[in-house]
C-alpha positions in Angstrom: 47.1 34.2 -4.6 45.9 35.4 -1.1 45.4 39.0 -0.1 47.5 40.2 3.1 46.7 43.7 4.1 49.5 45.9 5.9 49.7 46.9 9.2 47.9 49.9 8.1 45.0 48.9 6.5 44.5 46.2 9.9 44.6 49.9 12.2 42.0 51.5 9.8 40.0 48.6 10.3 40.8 48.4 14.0 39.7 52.1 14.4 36.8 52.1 12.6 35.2 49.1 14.8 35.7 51.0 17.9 34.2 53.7 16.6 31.1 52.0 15.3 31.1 50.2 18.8 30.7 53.1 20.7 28.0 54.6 18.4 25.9 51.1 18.2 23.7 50.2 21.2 25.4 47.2 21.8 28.2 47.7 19.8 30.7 47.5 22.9 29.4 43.5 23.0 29.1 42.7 19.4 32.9 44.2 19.1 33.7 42.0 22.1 32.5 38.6 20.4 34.1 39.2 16.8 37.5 40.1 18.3 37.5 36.8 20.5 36.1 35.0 17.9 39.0 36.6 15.4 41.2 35.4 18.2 39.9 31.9 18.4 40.0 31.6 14.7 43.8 32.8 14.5 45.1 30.7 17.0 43.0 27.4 15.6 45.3 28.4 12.9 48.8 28.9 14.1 47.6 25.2 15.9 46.4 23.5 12.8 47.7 25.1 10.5 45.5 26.4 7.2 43.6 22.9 7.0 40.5 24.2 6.0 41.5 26.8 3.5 44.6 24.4 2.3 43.7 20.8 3.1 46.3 17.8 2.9 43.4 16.2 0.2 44.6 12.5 1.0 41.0 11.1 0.7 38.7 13.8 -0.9 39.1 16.0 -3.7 36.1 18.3 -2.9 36.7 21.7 -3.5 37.8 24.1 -0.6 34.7 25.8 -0.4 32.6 22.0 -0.4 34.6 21.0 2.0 34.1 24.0 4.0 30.4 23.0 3.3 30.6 19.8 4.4 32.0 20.8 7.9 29.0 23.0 8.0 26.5 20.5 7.6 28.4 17.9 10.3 27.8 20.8 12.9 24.2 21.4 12.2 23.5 18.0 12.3 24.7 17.5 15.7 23.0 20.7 16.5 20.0 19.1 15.2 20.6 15.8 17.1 21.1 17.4 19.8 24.7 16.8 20.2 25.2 20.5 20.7 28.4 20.3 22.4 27.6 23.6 23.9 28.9 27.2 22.7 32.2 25.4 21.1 29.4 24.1 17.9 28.2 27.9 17.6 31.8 28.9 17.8 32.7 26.4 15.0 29.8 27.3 12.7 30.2 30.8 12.9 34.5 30.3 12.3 33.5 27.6 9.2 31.0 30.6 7.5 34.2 33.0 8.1 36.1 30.7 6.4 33.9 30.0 4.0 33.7 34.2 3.1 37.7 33.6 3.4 38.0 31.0 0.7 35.1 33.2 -1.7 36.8 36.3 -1.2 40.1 34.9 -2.3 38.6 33.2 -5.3 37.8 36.9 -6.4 40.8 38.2 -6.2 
């Protein structure tokens, strides 16, 4: 069962950001980066559909949240290596640990 808030609750949410980044010191930037990366995350999404949170499990049988892990771990270790790929790795990480909270929070519900 997943959790869909209503319009709603996504304006309360929406207002209560912009008012937190107006009173942070750089809350006008931090605000800036989650929405993009919110934006990036969606449309990775609507492109490829929910394959991290509902994989096509033709090979593994991990669950969601290992395989979630897994992904994880392949970006560090380019990171490590070197292999950064640029900003796109950081991107990736920081959308697989969203995902990750994603997939946890739905277990709870």
């Amino acid at each position: 069962m997943s959790y869909t808030p209503d319009a709603t609750v996504i304006d309360a949410e929406a207002d209560r950001l912009l008012k937190l980044a107006g009173e942070a010191p750089s809350g006008v930037a931090i605000a800036t980066e989650v929405l993009s990366l919110g934006n990036m995350l969606l449309q990775k999404n609507i492109n490829y559909g929910n394959s991290a949170l509902s994989p096509v499990r033709v090979f593994s049988k991990a669950s969601i949240e290992e395989q979630i892990l897994v992904r994880l771990d392949d970006k560090l270790s380019r990171l490590q290596r070197g292999n950064s790929g640029g900003v796109a790795v950081i991107l990736d990480l920081i959308g697989y640990l969203v995902l990750l909270r994603v997939q946890r929070n739905k277990d709870t519900l």
